[in-house]
Residue, then its C-alpha position, 0 to 999 in steps of 0.5 A: x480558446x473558446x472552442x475548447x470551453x464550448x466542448x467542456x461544457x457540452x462533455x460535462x452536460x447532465x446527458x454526457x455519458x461522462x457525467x452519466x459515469x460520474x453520478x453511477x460512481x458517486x451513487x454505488x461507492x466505487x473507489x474514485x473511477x468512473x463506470x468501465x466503457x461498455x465491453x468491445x465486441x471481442x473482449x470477453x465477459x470474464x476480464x471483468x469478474x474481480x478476482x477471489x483476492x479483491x473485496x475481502x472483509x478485513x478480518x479475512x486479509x488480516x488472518x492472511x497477514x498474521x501467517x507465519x512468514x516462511x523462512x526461505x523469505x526472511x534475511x538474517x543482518x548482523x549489526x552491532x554484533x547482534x543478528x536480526x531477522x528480517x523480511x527485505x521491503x520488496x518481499x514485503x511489498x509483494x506478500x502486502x499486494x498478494x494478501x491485501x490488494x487493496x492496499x495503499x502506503x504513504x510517507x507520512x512525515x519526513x524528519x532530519x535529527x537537530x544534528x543532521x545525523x540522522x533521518x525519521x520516517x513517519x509511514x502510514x500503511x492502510x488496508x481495505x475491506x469490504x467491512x472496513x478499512x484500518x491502518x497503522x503507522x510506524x517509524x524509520x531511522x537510518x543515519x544519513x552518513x551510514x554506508x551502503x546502498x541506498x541513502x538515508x531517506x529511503x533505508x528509513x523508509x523501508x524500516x518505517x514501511x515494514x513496521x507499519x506491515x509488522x503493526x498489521x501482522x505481517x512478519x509480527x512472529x519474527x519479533x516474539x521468537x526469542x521470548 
């Protein structure tokens, strides 16, 4: 054991070049990652340039969001005799990872009904920009006896998740379409 101890001590001296890594992330705010390792001799200078997607100001990534979602991509669901139109969880998923990036979900809470019927989902969905970060939170409900595929938890997650992105604007026009 104390040869594993001696050799975390010499990695996590002020001179290591982890250490080194370390403070450069910590002095220029990057993101929990420490400095990339140097390029090896064959890889190209390129891999490195961020995409024109990546490190936006908010107010860019939200414009992008509030664009009218196109219709090939919205589903229609009958429920109680009643149609909703609606843009399936992954679809949004993917336009979140094509507009905003730099996105980041979380379930926030998870509640079962007194009754055990139904379940609640609490989602935080939160962008970043280079200017600022924002986020929204919304709520999910599935009953846990409902057919079909998927159980309760996730059908209310998925709810729960494309709210949250409608609070952000995406797919926000499919709500106001009937007014």
């Amino acid at each position: 054991m104390a040869p594993i101890i001696s050799a975390l001590r010499k990695s996590l001296s002020p001179h290591s070049s982890y250490t080194k890594s370390l403070l450069f992330s910590q002095t220029s705010h990057r993101f929990y990652s420490p400095k990339p390792p140097p390029a090896a001799p064959h890889q190209e200078v390129d891999d490195e340039i961020p995409t024109s997607g990546l490190s936006r100001p908010l107010s860019e990534v939200l414009k992008e969001l509030n664009k009218k979602v196109p219709e090939s991509l919205v589903k229609l669901r009958v429920e109680d005799g009643f149609s909703m139109k609606y843009i399936p969880w992954h679809i949004v998923n993917r336009i979140m990872n094509l507009h905003a990036p730099e996105w980041s979900g979380e379930v926030r809470n998870i509640i079962y009904s007194a009754d055990g019927k139904s379940v609640s989902v609490v989602y935080r969905v939160t962008l970043y920009g280079t200017d600022a970060e924002i986020y929204r939170e919304s709520t999910g409900t599935a009953l846990v006896d409902e057919v079909g595929y998927g159980d309760a938890v996730q059908k209310a997650e998925a709810m729960a998740f494309r709210r949250a992105c409608a609070r952000l604007g995406l797919g926000l026009h499919l709500y106001h379409e009937d007014l």
